[in-house]
C-alpha positions in Angstrom: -30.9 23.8 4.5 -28.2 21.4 4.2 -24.6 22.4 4.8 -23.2 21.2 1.4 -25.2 20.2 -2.1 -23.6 18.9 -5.0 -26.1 19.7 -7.7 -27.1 18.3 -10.8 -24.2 15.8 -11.4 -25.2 12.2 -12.8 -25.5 10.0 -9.2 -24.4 6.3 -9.1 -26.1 5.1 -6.3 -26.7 1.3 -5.8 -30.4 0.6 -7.1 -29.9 3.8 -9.9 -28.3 6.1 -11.6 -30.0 9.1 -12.3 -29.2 13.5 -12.2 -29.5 14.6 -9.2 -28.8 16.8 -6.0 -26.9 15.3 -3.2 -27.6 17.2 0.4 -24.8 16.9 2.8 -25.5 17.7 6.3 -22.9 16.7 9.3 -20.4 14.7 7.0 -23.3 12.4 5.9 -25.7 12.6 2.8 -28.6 14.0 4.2 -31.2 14.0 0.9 -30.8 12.3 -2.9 -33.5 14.4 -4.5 -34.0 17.9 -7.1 -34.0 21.3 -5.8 -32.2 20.8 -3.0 -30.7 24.1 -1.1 -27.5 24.4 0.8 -25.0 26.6 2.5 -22.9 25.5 0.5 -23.5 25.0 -3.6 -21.3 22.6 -6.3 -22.5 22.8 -9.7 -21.9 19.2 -11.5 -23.2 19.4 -14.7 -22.2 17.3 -17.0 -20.1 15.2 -14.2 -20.8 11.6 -12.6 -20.6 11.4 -9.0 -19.4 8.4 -7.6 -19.0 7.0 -4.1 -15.3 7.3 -2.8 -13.3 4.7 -4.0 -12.7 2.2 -1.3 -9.1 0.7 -1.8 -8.4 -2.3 0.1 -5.4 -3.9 -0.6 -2.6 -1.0 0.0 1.4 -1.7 1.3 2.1 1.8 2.9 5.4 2.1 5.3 5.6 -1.6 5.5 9.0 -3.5 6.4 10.4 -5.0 3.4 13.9 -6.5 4.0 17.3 -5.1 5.2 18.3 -2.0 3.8 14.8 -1.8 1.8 12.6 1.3 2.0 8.7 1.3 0.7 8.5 4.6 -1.0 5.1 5.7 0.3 4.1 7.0 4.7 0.6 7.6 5.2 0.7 11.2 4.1 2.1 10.4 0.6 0.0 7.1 -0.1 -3.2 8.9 1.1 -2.4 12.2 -0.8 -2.2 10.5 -3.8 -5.2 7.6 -2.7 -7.9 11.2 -2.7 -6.5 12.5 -5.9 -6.8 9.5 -7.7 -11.0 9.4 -6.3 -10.4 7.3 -3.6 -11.6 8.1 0.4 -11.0 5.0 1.9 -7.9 2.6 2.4 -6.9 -0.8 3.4 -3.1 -1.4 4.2 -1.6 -4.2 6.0 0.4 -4.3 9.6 3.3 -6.5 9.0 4.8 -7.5 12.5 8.8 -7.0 12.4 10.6 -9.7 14.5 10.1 -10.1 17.9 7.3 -8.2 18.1 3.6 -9.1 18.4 0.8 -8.6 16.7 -1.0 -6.5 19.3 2.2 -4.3 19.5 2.5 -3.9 16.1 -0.9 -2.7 15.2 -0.4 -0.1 18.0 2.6 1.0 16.3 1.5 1.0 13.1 -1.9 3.2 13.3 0.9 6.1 15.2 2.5 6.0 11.9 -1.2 7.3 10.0 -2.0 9.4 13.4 -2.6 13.1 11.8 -1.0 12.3 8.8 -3.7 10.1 6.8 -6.0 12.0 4.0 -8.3 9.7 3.7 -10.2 7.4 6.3 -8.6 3.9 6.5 -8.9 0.4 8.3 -6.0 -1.7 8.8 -5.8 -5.9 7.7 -3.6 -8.0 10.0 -0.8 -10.3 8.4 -0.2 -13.5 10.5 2.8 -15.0 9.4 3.2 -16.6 13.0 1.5 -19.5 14.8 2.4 -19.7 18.2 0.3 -19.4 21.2 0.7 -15.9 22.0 -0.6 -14.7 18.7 -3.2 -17.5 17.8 -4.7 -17.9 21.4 -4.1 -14.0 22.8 -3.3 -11.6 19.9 -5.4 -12.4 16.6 -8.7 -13.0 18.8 -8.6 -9.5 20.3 -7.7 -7.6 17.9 -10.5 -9.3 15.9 -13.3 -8.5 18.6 -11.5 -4.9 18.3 -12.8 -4.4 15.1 -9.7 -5.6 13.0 -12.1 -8.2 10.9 -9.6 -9.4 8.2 -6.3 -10.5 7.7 -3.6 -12.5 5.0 -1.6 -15.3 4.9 1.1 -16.2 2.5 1.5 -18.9 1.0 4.8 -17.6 -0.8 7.7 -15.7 0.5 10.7 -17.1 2.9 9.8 -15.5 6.0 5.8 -15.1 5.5 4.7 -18.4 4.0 2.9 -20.6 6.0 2.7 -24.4 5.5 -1.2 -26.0 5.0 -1.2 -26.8 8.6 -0.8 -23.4 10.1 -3.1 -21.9 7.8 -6.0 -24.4 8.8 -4.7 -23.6 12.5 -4.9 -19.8 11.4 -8.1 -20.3 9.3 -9.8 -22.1 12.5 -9.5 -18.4 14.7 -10.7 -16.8 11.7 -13.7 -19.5 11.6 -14.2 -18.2 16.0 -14.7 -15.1 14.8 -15.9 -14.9 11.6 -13.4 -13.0 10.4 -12.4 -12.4 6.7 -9.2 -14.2 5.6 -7.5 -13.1 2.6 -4.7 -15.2 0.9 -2.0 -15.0 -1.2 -1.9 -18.0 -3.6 1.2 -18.5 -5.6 3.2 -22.4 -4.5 6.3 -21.5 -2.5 8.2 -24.5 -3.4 7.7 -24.4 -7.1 8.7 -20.9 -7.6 12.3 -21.3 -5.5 12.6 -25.0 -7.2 12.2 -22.5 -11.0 14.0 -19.7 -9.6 16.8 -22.0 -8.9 16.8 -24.0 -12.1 16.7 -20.0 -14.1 20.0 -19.1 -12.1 22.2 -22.2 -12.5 21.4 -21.0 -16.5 22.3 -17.9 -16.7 18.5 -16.6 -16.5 18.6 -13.6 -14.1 17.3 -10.8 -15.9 13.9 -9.1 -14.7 12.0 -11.3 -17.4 12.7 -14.1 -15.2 10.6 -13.1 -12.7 7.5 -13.8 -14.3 9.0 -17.0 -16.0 9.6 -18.5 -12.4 6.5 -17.5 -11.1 3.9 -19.1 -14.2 0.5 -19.8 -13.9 0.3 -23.1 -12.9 2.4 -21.7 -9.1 -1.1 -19.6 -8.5 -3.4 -22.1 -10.3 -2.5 -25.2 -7.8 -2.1 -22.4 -5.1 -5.4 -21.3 -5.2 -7.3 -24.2 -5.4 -5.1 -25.2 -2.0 -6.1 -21.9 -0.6 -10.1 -23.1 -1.5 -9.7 -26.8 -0.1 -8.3 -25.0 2.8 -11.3 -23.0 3.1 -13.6 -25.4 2.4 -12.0 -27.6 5.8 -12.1 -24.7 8.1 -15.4 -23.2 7.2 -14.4 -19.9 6.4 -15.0 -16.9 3.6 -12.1 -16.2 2.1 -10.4 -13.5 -0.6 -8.1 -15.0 -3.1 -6.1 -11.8 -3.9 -4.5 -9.9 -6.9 -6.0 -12.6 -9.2 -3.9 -12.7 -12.5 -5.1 -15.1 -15.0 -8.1 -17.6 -16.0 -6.9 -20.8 -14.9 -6.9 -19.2 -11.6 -10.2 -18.0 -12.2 -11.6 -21.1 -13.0 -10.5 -23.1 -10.2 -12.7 -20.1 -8.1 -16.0 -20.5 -10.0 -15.9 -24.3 -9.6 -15.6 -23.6 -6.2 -18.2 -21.3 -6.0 -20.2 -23.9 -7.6 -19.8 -26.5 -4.6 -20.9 -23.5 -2.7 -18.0 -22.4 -1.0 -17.8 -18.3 0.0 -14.7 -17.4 -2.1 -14.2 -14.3 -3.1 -12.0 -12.9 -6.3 -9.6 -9.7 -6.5 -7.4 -8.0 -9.6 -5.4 -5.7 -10.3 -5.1 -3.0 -12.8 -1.5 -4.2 -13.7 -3.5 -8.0 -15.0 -5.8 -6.0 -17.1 -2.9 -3.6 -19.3 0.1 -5.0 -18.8 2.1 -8.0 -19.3 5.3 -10.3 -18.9 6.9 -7.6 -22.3 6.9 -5.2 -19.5 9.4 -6.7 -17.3 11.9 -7.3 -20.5 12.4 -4.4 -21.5 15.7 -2.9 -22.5 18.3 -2.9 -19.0 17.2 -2.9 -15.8 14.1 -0.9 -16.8 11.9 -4.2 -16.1 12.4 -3.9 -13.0 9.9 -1.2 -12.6 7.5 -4.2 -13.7 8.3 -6.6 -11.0 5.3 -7.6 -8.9 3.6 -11.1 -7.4 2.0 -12.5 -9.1 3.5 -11.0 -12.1 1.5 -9.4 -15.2 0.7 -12.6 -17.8 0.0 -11.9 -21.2 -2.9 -10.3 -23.6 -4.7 -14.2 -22.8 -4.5 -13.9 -19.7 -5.4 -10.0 -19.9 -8.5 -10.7 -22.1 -9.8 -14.0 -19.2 -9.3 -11.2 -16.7 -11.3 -8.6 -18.6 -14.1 -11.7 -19.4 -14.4 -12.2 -15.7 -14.8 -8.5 -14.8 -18.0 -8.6 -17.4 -19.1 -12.1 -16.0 -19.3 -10.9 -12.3 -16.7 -13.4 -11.5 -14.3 -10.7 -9.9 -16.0 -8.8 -6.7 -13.3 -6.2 -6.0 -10.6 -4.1 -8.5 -7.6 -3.0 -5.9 -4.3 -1.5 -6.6 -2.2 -3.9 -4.8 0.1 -0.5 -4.2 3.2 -1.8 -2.9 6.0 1.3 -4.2 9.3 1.4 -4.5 11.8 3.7 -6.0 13.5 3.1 -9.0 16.7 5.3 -8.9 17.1 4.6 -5.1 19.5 1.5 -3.6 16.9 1.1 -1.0 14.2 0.9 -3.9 14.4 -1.1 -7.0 18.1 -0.6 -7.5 19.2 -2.4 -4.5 22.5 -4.6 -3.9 22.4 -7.7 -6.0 18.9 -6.7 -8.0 20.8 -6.1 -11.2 22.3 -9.4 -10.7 19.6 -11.3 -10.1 15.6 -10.9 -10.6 15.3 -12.8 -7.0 17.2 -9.4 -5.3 14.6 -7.1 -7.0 11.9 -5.7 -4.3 8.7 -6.8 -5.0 5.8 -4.4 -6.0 4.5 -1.2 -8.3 3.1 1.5 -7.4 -0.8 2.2 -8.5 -3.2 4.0 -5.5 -3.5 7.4 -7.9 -4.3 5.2 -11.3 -6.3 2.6 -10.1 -9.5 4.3 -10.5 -8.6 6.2 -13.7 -7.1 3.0 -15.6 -10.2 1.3 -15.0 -13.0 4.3 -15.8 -11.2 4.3 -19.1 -10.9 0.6 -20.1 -13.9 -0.4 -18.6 -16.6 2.1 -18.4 -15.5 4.2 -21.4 -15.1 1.3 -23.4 -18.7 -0.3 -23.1 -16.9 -3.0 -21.3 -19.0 -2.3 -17.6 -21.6 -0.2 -16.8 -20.9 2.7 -13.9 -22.9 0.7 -11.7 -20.5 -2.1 -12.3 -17.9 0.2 -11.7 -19.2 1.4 -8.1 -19.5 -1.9 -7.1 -15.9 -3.3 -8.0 -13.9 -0.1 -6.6 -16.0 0.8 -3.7 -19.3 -1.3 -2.7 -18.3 -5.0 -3.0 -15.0 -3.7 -0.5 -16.6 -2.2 1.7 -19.1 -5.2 2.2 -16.4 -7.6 2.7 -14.5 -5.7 4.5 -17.1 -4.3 7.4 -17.9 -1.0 6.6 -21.1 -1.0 5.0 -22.5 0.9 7.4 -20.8 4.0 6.6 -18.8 3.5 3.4 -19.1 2.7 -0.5 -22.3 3.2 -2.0 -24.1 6.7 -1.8 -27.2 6.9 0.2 -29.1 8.4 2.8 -27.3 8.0 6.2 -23.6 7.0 4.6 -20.5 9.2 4.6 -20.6 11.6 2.2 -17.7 10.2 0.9 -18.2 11.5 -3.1 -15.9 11.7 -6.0 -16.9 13.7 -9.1 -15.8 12.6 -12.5 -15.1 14.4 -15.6 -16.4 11.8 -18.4 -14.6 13.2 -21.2 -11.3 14.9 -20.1 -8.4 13.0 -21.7 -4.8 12.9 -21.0 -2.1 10.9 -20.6 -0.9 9.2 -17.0 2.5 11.1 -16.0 4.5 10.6 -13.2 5.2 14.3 -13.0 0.8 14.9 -12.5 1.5 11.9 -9.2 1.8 12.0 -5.9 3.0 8.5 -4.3 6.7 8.3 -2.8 7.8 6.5 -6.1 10.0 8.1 -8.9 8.0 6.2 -12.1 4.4 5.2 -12.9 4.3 1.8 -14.6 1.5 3.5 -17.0 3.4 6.3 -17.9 2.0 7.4 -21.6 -1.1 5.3 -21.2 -3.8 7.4 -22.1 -7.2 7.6 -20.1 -10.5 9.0 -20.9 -12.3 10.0 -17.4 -10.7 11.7 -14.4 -12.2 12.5 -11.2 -11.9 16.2 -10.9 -13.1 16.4 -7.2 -13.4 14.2 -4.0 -15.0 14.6 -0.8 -14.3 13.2 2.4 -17.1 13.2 5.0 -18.4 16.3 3.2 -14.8 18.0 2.7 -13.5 18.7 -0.6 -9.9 17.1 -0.1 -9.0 16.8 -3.9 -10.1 19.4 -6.6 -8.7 19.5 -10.4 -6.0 16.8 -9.0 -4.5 18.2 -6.4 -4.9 18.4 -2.6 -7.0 21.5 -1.5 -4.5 22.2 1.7 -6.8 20.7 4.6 -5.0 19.4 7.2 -5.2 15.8 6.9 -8.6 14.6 8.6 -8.2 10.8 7.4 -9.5 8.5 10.5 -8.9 5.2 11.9 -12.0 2.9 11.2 -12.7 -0.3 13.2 -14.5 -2.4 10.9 -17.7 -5.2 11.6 -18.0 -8.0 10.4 -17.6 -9.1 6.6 -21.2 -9.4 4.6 -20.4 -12.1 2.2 -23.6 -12.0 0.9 -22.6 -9.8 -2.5 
């Protein structure tokens, strides 16, 4: 008897999929069989059931500038992360000034204590090289079970030169820790930003046309030969076009460990976005920006070539009608004022079961593998999270194949006041999810348990996808 069975839905797992029961006993999937009995009974005809969406790249109550707000705490990112079908996040602890990386990781997981929905681990960002963080901070909180974390290459404030990555890249290489980068050429984007404001070009447009593909294209392949010299796996993140791409498969070639994100904002939509009519552009501006249906269609070829291993959301939400959001002093003067980032945690899931698995483009098992398995492999929790089988978390989203509707901010639940998608019309919704066994989400909103998200310290990356 177990104490919870979800019967008869059509089960992803990671050698099958098949209809099936799944028994759920003590939070974890006890039995994958038929004619399994429980305490506890879901019917799931005619539904697929999924493994919990594993989300790792997330920006939840992150400092972004004087006077800026992010839109989203734990308890609105993660309400919104379950009813979009995830059960898992990834944000990232940005130190403030003067105050170290130890510190700020203990002050950041008190911001998610009793107030997360979902489980989540937590990425470092080390944006600072002396001696205190490199030979103290980053190599304990490593051997404390915080495996991964970014550097910038772009960014006043965040960006670090080639020499303190290698230096930063070398602890990782200690460790064995995962390093994730963001590749876009620092000097080359303020050098065009500069030459668009002495002509007049300020509007939000700009902000893609100062931030074109050859600034990630030499910025990745800087990221690799980094890589390469330090001897270390490494994530080139929120990938946006082919050039980019390609400079990752030749690298995978030589047979370095490099490993590709996207984003459901390079898949649907594109530099038009941020030109719209007024300052509604704004609500398009994000790094790297969206390209164009090219660049869309060299993103969607390397989804079906297996050249991207994880789909995130890249959430980073700000308001729109807010002078600590979008709107703040200066943005409507200038693109470079504009805070960076778009909201997506809820529609990640739902823009991608639609484009890709509804239209032929991947199979499910494709599907499991880019929102939940391939992250939670990289990222050290294999053992417990994103692929369903005996002995993992019965972490378990239930989708609706053939319910259809429009995505509307008013059906959301991030922080933000706008979806970038809103009108874009899915096919496939997840209709239920299940934390450790829970139901947290049913028919898109929150069942009313208190939040039971926890804190997960994370092993070692398994770059052997």
């Amino acid at each position: 008897m177990h104490d919870l069975v979800i019967r008869g839905a059509k089960v992803v797992t990671g050698t099958d999929v098949a209809v099936m029961d799944i028994g759920i006993t003590d939070g974890r999937i006890a039995t994958l069989g038929t004619g399994l009995d429980g305490a506890d009974i879901v019917a799931a005809d005619g539904l697929i059931a999924m493994p919990g969406g594993v989300d790792s790249h997330v920006h939840i109550s992150q400092p972004s500038g004087p006077g800026i707000e992010m839109a989203d705490d734990f308890a609105s990112a993660s309400a919104a992360a379950a009813c979009g079908g995830n059960t898992t996040i990834l944000p990232f602890c940005l130190p403030e000034d003067g105050v170290g990386l130890r510190d700020a990781v203990a002050h950041y997981l008190a911001k998610a204590d009793g107030r997360c929905h979902v489980d989540f681990g937590v990425h470092l960002i080390v944006h600072r090289t002396d001696p205190t963080t490199l030979g103290q901070d980053l190599p304990a909180l490593l051997e404390a079970g915080f495996t991964s974390f970014k550097v910038f290459m772009t960014y006043q404030g965040l960006a670090l030169s080639d020499r303190q990555i290698l230096e930063v890249m070398s602890v990782a290489s200690q460790h064995k820790a995962m390093v994730m980068v963001h590749a876009e050429n620092e000097d080359a984007i303020e050098f065009l930003r500069d030459e668009a404001e002495r002509h007049g070009r300020t509007s939000p447009l700009h902000h893609a046309t100062t931030r074109p593909v050859p600034v990630e294209r030499e910025a990745v392949h800087r990221a690799i030969t980094l890589a390469e010299i330090a001897g270390v796996p490494l994530t080139i993140v929120h990938v946006s076009n082919g050039a980019a791409l390609d400079e990752i498969r030749r690298a995978r070639e030589r047979g370095a460990r490099v490993f590709a994100e996207t984003c459901p904002q390079y898949l649907t939509l594109t530099a038009d976005d941020l030109d719209r009519s007024g300052f509604e552009g704004a609500k398009y501006v994000c790094s790297p920006p969206p390209r164009d249906a090219a660049e869309q269609a060299a993103c969607w070829a390397g989804i079906e070539r297996g050249d991207f291993d994880l789909y995130s959301s890249d959430h980073c939400p700000f308001r729109f009608v807010d002078r600590a959001g979008k709107d703040a002093p200066g943005a409507r003067a200038s693109f470079r004022n504009i805070p960076n980032g778009i909201p997506g945690i809820e529609t990640r899931l739902p823009i991608l079961f639609s484009e890709g698995v509804v239209k032929g483009r991947i199979s499910l098992q494709r599907f499991a593998q880019l929102t939940a398995t391939n992250h939670a492999r990289l990222y050290g929790l294999a053992a417990t999270k994103g692929s369903i089988r005996v002995g993992a978390d019965a972490d378990i989203v239930l989708w609706d194949p053939t319910l259809r509707r429009p995505i509307r901010q008013a059906d959301l639940h991030h922080g933000a006041d706008y979806t970038p998608w809103e009108g874009f019309d899915v096919t496939g919704w997840p209709v239920a999810t299940f934390l450790r066994g829970c139901a947290i989400m049913r028919d898109g909103e929150l069942t009313g348990r208190k939040p039971g998200g926890r804190h997960l310290s994370r092993a070692l990356p398994d770059t052997l996808l």
